[in-house]
C-alpha positions as CSV (number, residue, x, y, z in Angstrom):
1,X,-4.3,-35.0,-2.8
2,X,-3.9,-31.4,-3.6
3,X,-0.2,-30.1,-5.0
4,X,-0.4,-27.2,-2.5
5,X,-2.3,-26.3,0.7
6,X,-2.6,-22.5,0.1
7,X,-1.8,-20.8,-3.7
8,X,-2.1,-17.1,-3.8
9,X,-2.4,-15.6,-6.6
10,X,-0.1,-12.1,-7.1
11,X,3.3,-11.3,-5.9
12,X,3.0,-7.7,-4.6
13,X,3.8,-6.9,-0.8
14,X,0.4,-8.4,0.3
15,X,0.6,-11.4,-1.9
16,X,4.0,-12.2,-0.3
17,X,3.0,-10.9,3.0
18,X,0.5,-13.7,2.7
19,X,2.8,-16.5,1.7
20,X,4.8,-15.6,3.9
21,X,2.2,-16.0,7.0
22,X,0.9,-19.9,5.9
23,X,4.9,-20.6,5.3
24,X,5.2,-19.8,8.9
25,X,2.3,-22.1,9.2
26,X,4.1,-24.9,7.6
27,X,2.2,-25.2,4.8
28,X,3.4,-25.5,1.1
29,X,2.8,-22.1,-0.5
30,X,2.6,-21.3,-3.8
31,X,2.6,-17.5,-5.2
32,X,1.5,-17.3,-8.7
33,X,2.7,-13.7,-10.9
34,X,2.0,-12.8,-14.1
35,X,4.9,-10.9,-14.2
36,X,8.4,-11.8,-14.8
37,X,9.2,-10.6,-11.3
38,X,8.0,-9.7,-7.9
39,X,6.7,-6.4,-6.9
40,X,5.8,-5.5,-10.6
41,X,2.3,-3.4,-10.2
42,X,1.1,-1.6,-7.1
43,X,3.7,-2.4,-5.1
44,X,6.7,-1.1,-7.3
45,X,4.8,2.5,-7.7
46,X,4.0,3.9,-4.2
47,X,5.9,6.3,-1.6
48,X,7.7,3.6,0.1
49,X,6.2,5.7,3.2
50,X,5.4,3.6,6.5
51,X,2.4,5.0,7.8
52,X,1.5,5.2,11.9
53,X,-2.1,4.9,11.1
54,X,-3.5,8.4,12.1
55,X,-5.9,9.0,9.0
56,X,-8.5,6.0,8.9
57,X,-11.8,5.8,10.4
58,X,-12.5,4.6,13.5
59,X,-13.2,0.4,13.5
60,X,-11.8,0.1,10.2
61,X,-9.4,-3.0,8.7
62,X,-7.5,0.1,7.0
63,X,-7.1,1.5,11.0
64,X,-6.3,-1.7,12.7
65,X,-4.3,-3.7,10.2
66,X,-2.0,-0.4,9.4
67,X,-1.2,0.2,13.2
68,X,-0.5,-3.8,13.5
69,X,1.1,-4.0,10.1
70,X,3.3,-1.2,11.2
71,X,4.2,-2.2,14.8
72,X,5.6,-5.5,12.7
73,X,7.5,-4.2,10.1
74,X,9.7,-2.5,11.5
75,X,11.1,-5.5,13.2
76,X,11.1,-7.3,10.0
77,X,13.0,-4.9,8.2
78,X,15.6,-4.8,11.0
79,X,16.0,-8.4,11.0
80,X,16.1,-9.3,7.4
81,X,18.8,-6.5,6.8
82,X,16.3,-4.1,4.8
83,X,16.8,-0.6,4.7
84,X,14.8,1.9,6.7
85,X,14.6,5.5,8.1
86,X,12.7,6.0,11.0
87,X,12.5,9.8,10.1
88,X,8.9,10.5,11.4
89,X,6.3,12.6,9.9
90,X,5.1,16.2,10.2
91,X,1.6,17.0,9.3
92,X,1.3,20.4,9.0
93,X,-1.6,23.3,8.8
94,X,-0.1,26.3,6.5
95,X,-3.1,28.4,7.6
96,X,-5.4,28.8,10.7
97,X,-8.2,26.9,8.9
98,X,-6.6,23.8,8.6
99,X,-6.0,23.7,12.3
100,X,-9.3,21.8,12.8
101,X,-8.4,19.6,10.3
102,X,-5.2,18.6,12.4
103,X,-7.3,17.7,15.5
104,X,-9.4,15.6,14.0
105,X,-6.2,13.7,12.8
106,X,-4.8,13.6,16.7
107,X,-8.1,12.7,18.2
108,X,-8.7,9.5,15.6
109,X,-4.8,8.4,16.3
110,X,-5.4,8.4,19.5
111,X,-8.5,6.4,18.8
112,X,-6.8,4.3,16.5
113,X,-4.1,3.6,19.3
114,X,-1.5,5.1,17.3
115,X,1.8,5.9,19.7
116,X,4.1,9.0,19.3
117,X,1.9,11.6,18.5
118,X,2.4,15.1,19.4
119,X,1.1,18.4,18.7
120,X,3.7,21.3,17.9
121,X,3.3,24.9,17.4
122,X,4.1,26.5,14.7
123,X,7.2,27.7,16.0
124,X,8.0,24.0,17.5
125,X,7.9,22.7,14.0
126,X,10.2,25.2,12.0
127,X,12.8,24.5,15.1
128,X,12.6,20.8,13.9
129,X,12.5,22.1,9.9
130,X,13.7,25.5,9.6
131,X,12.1,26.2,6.0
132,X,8.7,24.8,6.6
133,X,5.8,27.0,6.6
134,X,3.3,26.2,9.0
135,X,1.0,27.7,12.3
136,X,0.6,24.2,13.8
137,X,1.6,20.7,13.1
138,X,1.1,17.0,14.3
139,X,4.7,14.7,14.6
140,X,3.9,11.3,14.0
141,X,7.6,10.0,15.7
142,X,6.3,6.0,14.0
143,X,6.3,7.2,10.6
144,X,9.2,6.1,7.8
145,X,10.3,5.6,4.7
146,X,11.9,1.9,3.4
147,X,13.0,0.0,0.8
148,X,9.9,-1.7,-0.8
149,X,11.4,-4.1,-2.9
150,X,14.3,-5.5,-0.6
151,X,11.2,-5.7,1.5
152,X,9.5,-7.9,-1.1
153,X,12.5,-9.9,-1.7
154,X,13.3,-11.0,2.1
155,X,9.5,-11.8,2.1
156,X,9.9,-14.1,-0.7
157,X,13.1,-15.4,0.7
158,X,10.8,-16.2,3.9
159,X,8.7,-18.4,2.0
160,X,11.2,-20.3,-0.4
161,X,13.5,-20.8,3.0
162,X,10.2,-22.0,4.6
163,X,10.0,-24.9,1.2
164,X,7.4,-22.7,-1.0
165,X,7.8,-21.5,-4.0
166,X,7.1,-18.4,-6.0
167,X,6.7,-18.5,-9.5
168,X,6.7,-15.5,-12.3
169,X,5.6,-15.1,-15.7
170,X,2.2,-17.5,-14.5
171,X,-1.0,-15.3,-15.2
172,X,-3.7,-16.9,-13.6
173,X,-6.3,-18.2,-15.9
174,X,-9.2,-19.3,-13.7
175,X,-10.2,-22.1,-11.0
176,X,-13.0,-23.8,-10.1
177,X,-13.8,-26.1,-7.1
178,X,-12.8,-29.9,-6.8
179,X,-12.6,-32.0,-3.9
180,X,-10.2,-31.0,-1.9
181,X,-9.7,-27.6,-3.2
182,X,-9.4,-25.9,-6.2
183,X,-8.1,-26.5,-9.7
184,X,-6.4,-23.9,-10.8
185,X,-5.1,-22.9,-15.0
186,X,-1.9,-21.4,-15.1
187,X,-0.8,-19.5,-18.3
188,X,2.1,-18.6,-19.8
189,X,4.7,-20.0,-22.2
190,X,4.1,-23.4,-20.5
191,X,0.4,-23.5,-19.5
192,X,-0.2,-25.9,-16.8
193,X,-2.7,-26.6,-14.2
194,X,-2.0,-27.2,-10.7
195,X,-4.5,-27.5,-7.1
196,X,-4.5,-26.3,-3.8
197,X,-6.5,-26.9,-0.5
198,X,-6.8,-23.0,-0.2
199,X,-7.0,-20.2,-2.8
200,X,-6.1,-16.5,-2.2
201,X,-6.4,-13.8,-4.5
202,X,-4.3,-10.7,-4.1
203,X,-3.5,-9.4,-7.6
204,X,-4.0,-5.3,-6.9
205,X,-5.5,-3.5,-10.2
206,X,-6.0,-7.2,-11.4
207,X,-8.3,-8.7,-8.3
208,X,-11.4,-8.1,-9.9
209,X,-10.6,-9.9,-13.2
210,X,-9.3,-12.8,-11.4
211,X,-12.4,-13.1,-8.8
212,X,-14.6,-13.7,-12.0
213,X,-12.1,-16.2,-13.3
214,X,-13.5,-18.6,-10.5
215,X,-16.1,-20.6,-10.9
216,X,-19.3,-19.9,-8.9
217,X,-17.7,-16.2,-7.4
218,X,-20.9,-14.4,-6.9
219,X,-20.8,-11.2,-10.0
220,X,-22.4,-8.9,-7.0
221,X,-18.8,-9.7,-4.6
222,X,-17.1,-8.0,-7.3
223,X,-17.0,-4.2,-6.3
224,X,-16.3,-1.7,-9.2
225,X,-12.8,-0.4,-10.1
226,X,-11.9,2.6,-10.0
227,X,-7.9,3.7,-11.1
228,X,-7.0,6.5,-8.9
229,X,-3.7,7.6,-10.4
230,X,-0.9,9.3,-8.5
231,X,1.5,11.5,-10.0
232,X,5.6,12.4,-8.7
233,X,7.7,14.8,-9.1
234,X,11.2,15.1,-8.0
235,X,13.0,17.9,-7.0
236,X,16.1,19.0,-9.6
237,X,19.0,21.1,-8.5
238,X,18.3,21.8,-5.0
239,X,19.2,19.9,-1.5
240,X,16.1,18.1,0.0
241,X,14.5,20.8,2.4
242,X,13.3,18.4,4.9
243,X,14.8,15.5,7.1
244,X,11.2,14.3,7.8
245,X,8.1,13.4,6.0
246,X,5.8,16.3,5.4
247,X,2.3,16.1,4.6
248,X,-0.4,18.3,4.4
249,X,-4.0,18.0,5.5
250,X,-5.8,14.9,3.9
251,X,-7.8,15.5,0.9
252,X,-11.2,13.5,-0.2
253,X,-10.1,10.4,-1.6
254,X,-6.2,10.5,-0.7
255,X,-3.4,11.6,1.7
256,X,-2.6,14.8,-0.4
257,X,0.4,15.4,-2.1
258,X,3.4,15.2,0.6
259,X,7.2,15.4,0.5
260,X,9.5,12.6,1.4
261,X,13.6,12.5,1.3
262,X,13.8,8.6,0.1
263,X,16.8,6.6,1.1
264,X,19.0,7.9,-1.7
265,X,18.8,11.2,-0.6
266,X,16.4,12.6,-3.3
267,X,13.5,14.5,-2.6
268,X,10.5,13.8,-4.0
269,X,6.5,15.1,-3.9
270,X,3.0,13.3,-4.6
271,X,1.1,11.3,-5.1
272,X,-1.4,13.4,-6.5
273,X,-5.0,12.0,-7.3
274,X,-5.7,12.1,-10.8
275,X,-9.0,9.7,-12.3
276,X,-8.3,7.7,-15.3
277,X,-10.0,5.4,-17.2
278,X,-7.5,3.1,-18.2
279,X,-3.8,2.0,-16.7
280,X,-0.7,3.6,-17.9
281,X,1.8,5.8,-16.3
282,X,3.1,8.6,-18.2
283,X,3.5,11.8,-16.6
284,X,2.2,15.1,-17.8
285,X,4.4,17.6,-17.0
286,X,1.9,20.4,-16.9
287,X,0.5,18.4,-13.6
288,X,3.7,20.5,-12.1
289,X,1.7,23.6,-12.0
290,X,-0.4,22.2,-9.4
291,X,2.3,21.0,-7.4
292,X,4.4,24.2,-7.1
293,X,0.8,25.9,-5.7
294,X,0.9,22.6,-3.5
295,X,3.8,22.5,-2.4
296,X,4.7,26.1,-1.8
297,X,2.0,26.3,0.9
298,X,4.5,24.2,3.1
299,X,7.4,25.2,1.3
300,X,7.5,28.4,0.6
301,X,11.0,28.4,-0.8
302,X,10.7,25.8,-3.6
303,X,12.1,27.4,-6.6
304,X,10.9,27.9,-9.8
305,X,11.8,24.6,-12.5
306,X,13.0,22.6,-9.9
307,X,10.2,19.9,-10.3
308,X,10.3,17.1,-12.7
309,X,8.4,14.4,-14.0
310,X,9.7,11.5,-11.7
311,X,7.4,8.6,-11.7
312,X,3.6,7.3,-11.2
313,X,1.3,4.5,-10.2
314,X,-2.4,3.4,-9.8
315,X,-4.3,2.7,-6.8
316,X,-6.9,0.4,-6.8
317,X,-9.9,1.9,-5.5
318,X,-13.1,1.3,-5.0
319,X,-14.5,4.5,-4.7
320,X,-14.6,6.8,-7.5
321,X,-15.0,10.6,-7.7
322,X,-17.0,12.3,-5.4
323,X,-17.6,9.2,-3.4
324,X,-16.9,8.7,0.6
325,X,-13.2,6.5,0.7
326,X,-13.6,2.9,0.9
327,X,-12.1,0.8,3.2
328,X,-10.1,-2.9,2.3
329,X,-12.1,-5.7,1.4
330,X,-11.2,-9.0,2.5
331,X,-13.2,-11.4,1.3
332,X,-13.9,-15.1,2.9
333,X,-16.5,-17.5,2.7
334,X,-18.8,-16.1,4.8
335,X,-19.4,-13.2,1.9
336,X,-19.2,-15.2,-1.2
337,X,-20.1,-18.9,0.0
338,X,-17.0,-20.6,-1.3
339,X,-15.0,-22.3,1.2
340,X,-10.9,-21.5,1.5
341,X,-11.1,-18.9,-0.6
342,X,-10.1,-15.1,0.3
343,X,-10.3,-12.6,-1.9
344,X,-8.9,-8.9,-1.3
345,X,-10.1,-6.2,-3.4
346,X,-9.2,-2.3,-2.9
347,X,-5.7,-2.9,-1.3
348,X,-4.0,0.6,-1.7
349,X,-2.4,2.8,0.9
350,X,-1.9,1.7,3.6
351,X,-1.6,-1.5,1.9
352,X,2.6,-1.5,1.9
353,X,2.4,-0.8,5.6
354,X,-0.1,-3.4,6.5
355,X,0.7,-6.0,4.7
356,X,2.1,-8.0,7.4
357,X,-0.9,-7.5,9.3
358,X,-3.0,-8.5,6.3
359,X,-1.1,-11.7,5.6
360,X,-1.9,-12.4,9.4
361,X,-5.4,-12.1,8.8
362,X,-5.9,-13.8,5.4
363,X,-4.4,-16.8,7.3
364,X,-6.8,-16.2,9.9
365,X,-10.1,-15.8,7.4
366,X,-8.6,-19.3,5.8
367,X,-9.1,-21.1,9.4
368,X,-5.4,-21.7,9.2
């Protein structure tokens, strides 16, 4: 008899998100991190931005699990006593050209069945935010901002309260297939090895390594890495500008580098998309340069030194540069022939948002 019916392996958003779904399942969960907490990787170095689910392609899990991820968290958050603004989301065109741009956006929300949408003129959107430069602009009334990591710590509360168990400072060293399941090596101070009916792989920047730590994973299910780092800055000496989120146009690869007031009260801009070969998360502070030209398209008023180096992290992606975006990969044995196993590769934005949604559908893929 197997020690666990479902171990996941990573304790980001989607990791817990996923414990959390088989908890509710009553199974016994175990989550498996490396780290000596939750929350440490992916998940700790994003926007914190709750997307409505306006920018991916039509048919996509990115589209569907982000507008269903999204129409659940904010419940969640509400009900677990985690802190959110509902502050919505401008999307704005500083120039006639990037009108077009904008309708695309509005024509695959409404495709994507994305509520609260609304097209503003120019004028419209400076009576909402009175320094924002822009001829036209999309208000997305679903989008947010919240606390990430009180998030991740209800969502492990969820499962502990439900009897599982989460467990840090456990780097998964491999499985392989037994009956009933899967063995599974735990490292660490104390290695160990326990077993579980069903296996679940949802370790971010580390997915890849850990798929080819199982026994029998198929090398051609592993897609290539690709670390797409993102860069912030936060703004020094002057009142945030905006009430609401304010984006710009996407950009090939990413969202483009967007301004958010988080909880505190601080303002902040990025991600930017900057290719790297290897992970680490220093900030160069000439990357302000292109922010100031970025930013001063919407903001005309930004003044000058009033950026600093804030913070950065790394998205997993499987695309690299010049290629078309990718969308998630969930992977179940129907695409690499091993039974209860899911692995997820490529899990960035709007990872944070659907991870609800996701957890829903790992449990799904795992016949649970």
């Amino acid at each position: 008899m197997a020690d666990f019916d479902v171990a996941i392996i990573g304790a980001g958003a989607v990791g817990l998100a996923a414990g959390y779904a088989c908890a509710k399942r009553a199974l016994n969960v175990l989550v498996l991190e490396q780290a000596p907490h939750i929350g440490a990787g992916v998940s700790s170095r994003n926007s914190e931005v709750i997307h409505a689910g306006l920018h991916y392609a039509t048919g996509s899990l990115k589209a569907r699990l982000c507008v269903t991820g999204r129409r659940a968290l904010y419940p969640f958050l509400a009900d677990h006593n985690v802190a959110y603004a509902k502050s919505g989301k401008l999307i704005v065109a500083t120039q006639e050209s990037e009108i077009p741009a904008l309708e695309r956006l509005a024509r695959q929300g409404e495709i994507n069945g994305v509520e609260g949408v609304r097209w503003l003129s120019g004028e419209e959107a400076r009576a909402l935010e009175p320094q924002l430069n822009a001829v036209a602009a999309l208000l997305s009334e679903e989008s947010g901002v919240f606390d990430a990591h009180g998030y991740m710590a209800a969502l492990q509360g969820e499962i502990e309260a439900h009897g599982g168990a989460v467990v840090l400072s456990s780097p998964f060293e491999g499985a392989h297939a037994q009956d009933g399941g899967y063995a599974i090596q735990v490292g660490g101070e104390a290695p160990t090895q326990v077993s579980a009916v069903r296996l679940v792989i949802s370790a971010g920047l580390g997915a890849q390594d850990c798929a080819r730590k199982i026994e029998g994973f198929p090398a051609a299910r592993v897609p290539a890495l690709h670390f797409g780092k993102g860069n912030y800055f936060a703004l020094h000496g002057v009142k945030a500008p905006f009430a609401r989120l304010i984006y710009p146009p996407p950009i090939p690869g990413a969202l483009g580098t967007h301004y958010r007031r988080d909880l505190g009260g601080v303002a902040r801009f990025g991600p930017d998309l900057e290719w790297v070969d290897h992970e680490h998360y220093s900030v160069d502070p000439a990357r302000a340069a292109g922010f100031y030209e970025t930013v001063r398209r919407f903001w005309p008023a930004l003044p000058d030194g009033a950026l600093q180096p804030d913070y950065s992290g790394i998205r997993p992606k499987l695309h690299g540069p010049g290629e078309a975006q990718g969308d998630f990969v969930i992977d179940d044995a129907s695409a690499h022939g091993l039974a209860n196993l899911v692995c997820l590769f490529g899990i960035e934005s709007p990872g944070l948002t659907s991870s609800l949604a996701i957890g829903e559908e790992v449990a799904d893929r795992l016949g649970i």
